[in-house]
C-alpha positions as CSV (number, residue, x, y, z in Angstrom):
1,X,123.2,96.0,98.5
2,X,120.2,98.2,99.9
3,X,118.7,99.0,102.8
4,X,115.3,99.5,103.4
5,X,114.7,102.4,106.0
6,X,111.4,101.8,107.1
7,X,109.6,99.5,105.0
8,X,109.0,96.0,105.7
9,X,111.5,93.5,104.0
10,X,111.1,89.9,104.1
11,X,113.6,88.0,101.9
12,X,114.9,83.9,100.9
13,X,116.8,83.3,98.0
14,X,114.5,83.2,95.3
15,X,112.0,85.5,97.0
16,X,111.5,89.0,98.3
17,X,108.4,90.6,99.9
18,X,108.4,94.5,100.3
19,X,106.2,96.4,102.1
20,X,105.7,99.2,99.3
21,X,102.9,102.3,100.8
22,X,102.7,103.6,97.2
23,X,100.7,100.4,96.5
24,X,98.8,100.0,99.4
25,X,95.1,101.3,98.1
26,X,96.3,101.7,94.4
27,X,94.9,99.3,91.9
28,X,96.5,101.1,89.4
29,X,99.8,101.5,91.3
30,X,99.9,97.6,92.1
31,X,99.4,96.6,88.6
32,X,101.7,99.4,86.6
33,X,104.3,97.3,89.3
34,X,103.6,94.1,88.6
35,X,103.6,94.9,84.9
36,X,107.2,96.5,84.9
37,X,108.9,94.4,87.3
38,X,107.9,91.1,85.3
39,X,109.5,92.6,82.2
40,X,112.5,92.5,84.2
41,X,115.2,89.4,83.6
42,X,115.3,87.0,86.1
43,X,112.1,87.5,87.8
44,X,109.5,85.0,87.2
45,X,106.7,86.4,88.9
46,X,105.4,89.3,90.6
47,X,102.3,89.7,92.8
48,X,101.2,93.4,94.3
49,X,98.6,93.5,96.9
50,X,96.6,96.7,96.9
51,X,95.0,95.9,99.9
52,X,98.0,95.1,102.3
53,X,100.6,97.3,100.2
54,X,102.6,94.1,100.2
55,X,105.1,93.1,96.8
56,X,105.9,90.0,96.1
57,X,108.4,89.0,93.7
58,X,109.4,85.4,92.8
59,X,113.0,85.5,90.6
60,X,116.6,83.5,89.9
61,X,118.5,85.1,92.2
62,X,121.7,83.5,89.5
63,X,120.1,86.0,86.9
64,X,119.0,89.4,89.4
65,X,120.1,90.2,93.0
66,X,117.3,91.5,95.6
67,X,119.5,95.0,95.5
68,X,118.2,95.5,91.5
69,X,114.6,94.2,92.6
70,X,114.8,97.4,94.9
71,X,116.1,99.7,92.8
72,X,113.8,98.7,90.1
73,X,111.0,99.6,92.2
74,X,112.3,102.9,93.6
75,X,113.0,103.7,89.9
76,X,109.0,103.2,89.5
77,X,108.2,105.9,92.4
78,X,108.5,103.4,95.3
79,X,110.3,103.7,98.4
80,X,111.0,107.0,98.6
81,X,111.7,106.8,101.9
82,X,114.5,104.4,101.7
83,X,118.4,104.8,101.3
84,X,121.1,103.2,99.5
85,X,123.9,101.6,101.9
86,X,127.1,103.0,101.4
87,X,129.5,99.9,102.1
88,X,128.2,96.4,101.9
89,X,124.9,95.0,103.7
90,X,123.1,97.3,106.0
91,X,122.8,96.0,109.5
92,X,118.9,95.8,109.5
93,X,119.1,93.6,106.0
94,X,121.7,91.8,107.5
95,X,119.5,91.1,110.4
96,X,116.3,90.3,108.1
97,X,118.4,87.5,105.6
98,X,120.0,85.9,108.6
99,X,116.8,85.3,110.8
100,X,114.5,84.6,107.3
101,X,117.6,81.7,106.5
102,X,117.1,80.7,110.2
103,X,113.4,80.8,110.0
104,X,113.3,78.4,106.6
105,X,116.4,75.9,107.9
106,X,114.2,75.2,111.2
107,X,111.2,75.0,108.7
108,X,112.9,72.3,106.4
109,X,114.2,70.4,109.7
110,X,111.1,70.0,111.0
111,X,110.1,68.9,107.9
112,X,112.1,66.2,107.7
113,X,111.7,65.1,111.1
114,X,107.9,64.5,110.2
């Protein structure tokens, strides 16, 4: 897996939304991304918001793991300021998966409560 240093990382199975500064006031930026990463297998669709610098990207997670999703887009110039993890899950992803699962599992009960 990845970790993200310092960019904001929001992930479910199925879904992944990266903070990504080389997109934040880039048009150009957000589109050349959204263009590239759909071409990828697996991913089903991509949405790059210039204004917030936010990337979302809708995909199978049987046919490509979040870790590829990153490294696709640091192989397009983004998150430079991130590292790979060494061995396994970072702590800080670790900490982001477990509280988004949490987060949708209370969603989904309260759901079903209603």
């Amino acid at each position: 897996m990845v970790y993200v240093a310092s960019a904001y990382l929001h992930a479910l199975d199925g879904r992944l939304r990266v903070k990504v500064a080389e997109v934040k006031g880039s048009p150009a930026k957000a589109l050349e991304i959204e263009s590239q990463l759909q071409r990828c297998d697996g991913i089903n669709h991509v949405t790059a918001n210039p204004t917030t610098g936010n990337v979302l990207v809708l995909y199978d997670p049987r046919r490509i793991k979040q870790s590829e999703i990153i490294n696709a887009l640091r192989a397009l110039g983004c998150l430079k300021d991130t590292v790979a993890a060494q061995d396994g899950l970072s702590h800080e992803l670790v900490k982001t998966v477990v509280r988004s699962t949490a987060e949708f599992a209370l969603e989904r009960l309260v759901v079903s409560l209603l």
